[in-house]
N, C-alpha and C positions, 0 to 999 in steps of 0.2 A: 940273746937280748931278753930282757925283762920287762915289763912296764911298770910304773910306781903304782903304790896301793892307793894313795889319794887322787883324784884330777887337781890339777893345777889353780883351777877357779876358786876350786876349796880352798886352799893354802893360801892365796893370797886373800881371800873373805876370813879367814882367821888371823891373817896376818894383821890385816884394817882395822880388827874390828876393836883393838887397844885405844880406836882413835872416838868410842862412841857411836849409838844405833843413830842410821841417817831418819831425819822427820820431815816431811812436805808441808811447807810454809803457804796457807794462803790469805793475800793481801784483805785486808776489809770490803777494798772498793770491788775486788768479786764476787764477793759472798752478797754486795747489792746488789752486785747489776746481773748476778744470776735472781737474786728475791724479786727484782724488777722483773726481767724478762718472763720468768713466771708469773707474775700478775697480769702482764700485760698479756699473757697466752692466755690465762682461764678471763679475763674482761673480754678478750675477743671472742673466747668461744660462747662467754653468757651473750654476747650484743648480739653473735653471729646467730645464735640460739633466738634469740627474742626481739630484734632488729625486722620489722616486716618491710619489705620491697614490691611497688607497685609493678604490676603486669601490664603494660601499656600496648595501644594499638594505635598507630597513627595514620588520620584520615585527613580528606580532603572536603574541601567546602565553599560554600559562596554567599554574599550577603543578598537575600530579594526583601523590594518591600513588601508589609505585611497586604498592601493593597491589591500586589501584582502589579506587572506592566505589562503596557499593550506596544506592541510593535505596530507601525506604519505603513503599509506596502503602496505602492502607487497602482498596482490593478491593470496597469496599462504603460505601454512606453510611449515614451515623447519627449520632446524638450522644456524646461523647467523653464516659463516665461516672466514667474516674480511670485517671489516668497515673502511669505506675511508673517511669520513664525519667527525669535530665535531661541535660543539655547534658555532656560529657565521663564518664559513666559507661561501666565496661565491661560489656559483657553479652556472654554467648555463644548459640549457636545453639537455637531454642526458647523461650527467655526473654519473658516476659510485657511486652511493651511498651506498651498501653493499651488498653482493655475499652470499648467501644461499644455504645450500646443502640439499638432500631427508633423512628424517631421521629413515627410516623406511628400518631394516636389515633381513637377513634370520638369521638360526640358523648357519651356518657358518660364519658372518662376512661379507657378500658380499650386497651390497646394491639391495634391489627387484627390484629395476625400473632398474638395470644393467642388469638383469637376462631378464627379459621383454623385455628390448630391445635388448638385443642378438636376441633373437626366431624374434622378429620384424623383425630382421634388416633377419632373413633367409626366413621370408615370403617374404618381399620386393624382396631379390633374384630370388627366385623361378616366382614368379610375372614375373618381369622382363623374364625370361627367358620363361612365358606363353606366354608371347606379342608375344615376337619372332616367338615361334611356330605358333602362330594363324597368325600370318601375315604369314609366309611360308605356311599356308595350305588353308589357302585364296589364296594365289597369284597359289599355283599348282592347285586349284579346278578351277581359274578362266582359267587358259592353259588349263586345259583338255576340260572344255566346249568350248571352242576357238576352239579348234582342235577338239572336236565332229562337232562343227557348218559346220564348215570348210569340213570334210568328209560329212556331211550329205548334203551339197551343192552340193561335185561332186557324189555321190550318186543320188540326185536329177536329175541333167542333163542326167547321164543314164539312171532316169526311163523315162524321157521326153524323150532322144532318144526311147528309145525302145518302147514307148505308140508310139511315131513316125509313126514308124515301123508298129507295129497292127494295124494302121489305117492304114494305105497302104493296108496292107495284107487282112485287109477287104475289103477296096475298090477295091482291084481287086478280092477278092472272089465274092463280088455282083455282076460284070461284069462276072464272071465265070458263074452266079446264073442266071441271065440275058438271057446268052446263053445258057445254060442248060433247061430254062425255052421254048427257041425258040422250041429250039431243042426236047423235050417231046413234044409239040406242035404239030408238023412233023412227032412223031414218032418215032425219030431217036433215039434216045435213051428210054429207057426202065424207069418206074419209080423208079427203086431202085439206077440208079445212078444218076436221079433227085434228090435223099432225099438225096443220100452220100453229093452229091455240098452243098445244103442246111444246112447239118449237119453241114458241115468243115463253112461254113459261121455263122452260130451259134457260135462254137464254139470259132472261131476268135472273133467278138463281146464281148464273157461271156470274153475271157481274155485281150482284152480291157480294158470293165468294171473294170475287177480285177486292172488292170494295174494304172487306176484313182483312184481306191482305194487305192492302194498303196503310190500312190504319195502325195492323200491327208493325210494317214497318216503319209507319213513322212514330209509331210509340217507341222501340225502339232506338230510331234516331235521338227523338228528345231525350233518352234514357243517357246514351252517348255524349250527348251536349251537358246534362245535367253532371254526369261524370268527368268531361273533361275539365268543363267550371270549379267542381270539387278538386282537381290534383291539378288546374292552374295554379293556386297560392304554394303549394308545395314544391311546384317547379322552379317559382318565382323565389320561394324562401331558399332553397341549393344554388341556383345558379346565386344566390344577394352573399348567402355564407360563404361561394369561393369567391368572390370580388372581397367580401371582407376580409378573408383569409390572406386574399391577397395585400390588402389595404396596410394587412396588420404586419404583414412582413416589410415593407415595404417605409412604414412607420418607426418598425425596431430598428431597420438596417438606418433611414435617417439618424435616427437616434445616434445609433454609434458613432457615424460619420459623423456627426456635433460634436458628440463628443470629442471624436477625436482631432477636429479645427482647435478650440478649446474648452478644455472641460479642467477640474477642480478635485482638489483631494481636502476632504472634512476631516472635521475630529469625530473618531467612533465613540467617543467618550472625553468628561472632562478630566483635566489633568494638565500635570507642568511637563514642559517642553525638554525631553533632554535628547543628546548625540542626534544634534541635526545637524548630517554630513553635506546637507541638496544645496546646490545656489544656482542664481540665476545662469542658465544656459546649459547648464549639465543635461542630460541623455538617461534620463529617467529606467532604471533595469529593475523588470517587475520583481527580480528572485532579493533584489537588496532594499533593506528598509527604508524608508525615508526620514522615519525620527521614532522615538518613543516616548510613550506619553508613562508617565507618574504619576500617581494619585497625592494629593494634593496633602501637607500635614500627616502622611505616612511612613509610621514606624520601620524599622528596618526588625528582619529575623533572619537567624544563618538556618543555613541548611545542609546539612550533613549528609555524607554517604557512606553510610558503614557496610563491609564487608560481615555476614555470618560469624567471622572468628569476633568481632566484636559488641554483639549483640550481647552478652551475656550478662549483664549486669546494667542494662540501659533502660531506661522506663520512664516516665511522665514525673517530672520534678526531680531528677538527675542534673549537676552540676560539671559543666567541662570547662577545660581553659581554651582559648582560641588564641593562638599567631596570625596574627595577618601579615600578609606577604607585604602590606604598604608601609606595615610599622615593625620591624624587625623585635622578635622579642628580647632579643639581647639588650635595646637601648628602650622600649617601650612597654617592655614584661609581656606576660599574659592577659586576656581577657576574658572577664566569666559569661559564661550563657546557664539556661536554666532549660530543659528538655523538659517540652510539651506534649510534641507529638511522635510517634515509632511507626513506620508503616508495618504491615503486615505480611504485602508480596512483596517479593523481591525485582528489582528492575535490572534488564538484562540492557548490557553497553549494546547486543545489536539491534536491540529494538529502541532505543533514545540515544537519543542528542542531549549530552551532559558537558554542561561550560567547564567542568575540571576533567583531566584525564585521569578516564575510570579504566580498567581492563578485565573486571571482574565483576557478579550479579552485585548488589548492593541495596541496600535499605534507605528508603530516605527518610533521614530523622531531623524534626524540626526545633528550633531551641529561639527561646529570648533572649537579646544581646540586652545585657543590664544598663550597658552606657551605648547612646548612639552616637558617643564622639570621645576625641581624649579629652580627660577632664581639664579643668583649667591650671589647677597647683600643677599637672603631669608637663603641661603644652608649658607653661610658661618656666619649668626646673629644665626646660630640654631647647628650651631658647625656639619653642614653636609659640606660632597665630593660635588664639581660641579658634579658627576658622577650620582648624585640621579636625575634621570629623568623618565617619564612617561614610561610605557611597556605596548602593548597588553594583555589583558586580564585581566585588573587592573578593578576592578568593584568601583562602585561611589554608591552616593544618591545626587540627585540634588532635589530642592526645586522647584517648581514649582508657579508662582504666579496666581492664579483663579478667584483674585476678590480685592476690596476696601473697607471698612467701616472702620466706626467711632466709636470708645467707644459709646457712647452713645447708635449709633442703635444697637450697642450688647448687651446695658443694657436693651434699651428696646425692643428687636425682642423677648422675650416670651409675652409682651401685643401686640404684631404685629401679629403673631401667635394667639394670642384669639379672635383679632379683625376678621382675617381669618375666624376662625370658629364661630364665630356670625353670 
């Protein structure tokens, strides 16, 4: 066997080729839609190139007024006996906003804190009528040591007359003593009436003595009297301070008992009336407010909680948009605020009570709402009241903007990212 010197593919490609070289025909309409598709590649890679893309953070928030509001607590439980308040009234500071009574009875019907303060009000009496008495028995201890002093002063002068006296009477017995003394001398007399002189001169002397003794005890004694008269008032003033001490307890604990027969919850401030939940007969719970007051003619501002990751570009005269939850922005748009204020530290969720749910530290940043309601061409294109306006405690999602890029570096920040880690 042999094989031929040409291949077969040959022979029939020469055999063809009497019929003309084959040409590839292309239509016009793909020579465009390929010239298109190419334009439309480099437009996209110029826009994806120079097209900037905001970097957003989306927060949470709430509207307060600029004035603050003050919460109402009742301070005390009882039954709600008649409410003077309602929902948008103004009141000012002082003002009677609801009268509560003690709601706690005996088995008769009679309220306990009535009963209590009966017996109070007879200790209070009695009290009173202590004072009295201790002051009357102060003021007659203090007369009688008066009038002791007073007698033991003339007292005194007699014993001073009469010690006087013993000294004389000694000093002429010694002169008697004297002569007597001559006189045994001489002879003249015998020694037994020498020792009588003598004796009676003794004797005179010992009651002398006695007689200074006396005196200094009763100097003394007046010394005693004069001192107990000086720390009678002092006495009188301890024993007056625990009667009054006691007076004054006794005065507080009325008090409360009054109070709580019926007692009154004021306005700590002026202001309009809003979320009064209380009505008559309700069971007053000190932990739950009773209403809150609003200052009167005051602006509304949101308040923003930003997270650290969007702090970066936030500062005093910063523009954000606000969604409120009441007016969806799909049928009501956006809303602009103007950033005032950035705090500085940061607020940790464990240590505050935040009306949006926070889970992380956060900044509280303050802004101006430019409209405190929907406008009117808005309210009336959406078949709304002009009455549809912003309220206190309206919570938002404002968008935050953190940054700038391009299509592009978002296509390519995973090779940017590789290059990193190279």
């Amino acid at each position: 066997m042999f094989s031929a010197l040409f291949r077969q593919e040959v022979l029939s490609a020469r055999h063809e080729s009497r019929f003309g070289q084959a040409v590839f025909f292309q239509p016009p309409t793909v020579r465009w839609m390929v010239f298109f598709l190419i334009v439309v590649f480099v437009s996209f890679l110029i826009f994806a190139a120079n097209a900037a893309l905001k970097q957003t953070v989306r927060v949470r928030g709430y509207l307060t007024p600029t004035g603050g509001e003050v919460k109402v607590y009742g301070g005390k439980s009882g039954v709600v006996t008649e409410v003077f308040v309602d929902d948008g009234d103004v009141v000012k500071a002082g003002d009677i906003l609801v009268s509560l009574a003690d709601p706690q009875y005996d088995h008769e019907g009679r309220a306990k804190a009535g009963l209590v303060l009966q017996q109070i009000d007879g200790q209070l009496q009695q009290l009173a009528r202590r004072q009295a008495v201790v002051s009357s028995r102060f003021d007659a201890q203090a007369g009688q040591l008066r009038q002791q002093i007073q007698g033991m002063q003339i007292t005194l002068q007699l014993l001073k007359d009469e010690q006087q006296i013993r000294h004389q009477r000694v000093a002429l017995s010694g002169h008697d003593l004297d002569a007597t003394r001559r006189l045994r001398t001489s002879r003249a007399i015998s020694e037994h009436e020498y020792r009588q002189v003598a004796s009676s001169l003794f004797l005179l002397q010992q009651q002398a003595k006695a007689g200074e003794l006396a005196i200094a005890a009763h100097l003394q004694a007046m010394a005693d009297a004069r001192q107990q008269l000086k720390v009678l008032p002092l006495h009188a003033k301890e024993e007056k301070l625990q009667l009054d001490s006691t007076l004054s307890q006794l005065r507080a604990r009325r008090h409360e008992l009054r109070s709580q027969l019926g007692f009154t919850i004021t306005a700590p401030r002026d202001g309009i009336v809003s979320n009064m939940v209380t009505h008559r007969g309700d069971i007053m719970d000190t932990r739950q407010p009773l209403l809150t007051l609003l200052e009167a003619d005051s602006e509304l501002e949101a308040w923003l909680y930003l997270p650290s990751r969007a702090l970066a570009d936030i500062e005093a005269g910063s523009q954000v948009m606000i969604s409120y939850d009441a007016y969806p922005h799909q049928t009501y748009g956006s809303f602009p605020a103007r950033v005032y204020s950035v705090a500085d530290s940061a607020m940790d969720p464990r240590e505050f009570l935040f009306p949006v749910d926070i889970r992380e530290p956060v900044y509280l940043v303050r802004a101006h709402i430019d409209d405190q309601g929907l406008g009117e061409g808005l309210g009336e294109g959406l078949g709304k009241s002009s009455a549809n306006r912003f309220r206190p405690g309206m919570q938002f999602t404002a968008d935050i903007v953190t940054g700038e890029h391009t299509i592009l570096d978002t296509l390519t920040s995973p090779l940017s990212g590789l290059r990193r880690r190279l």
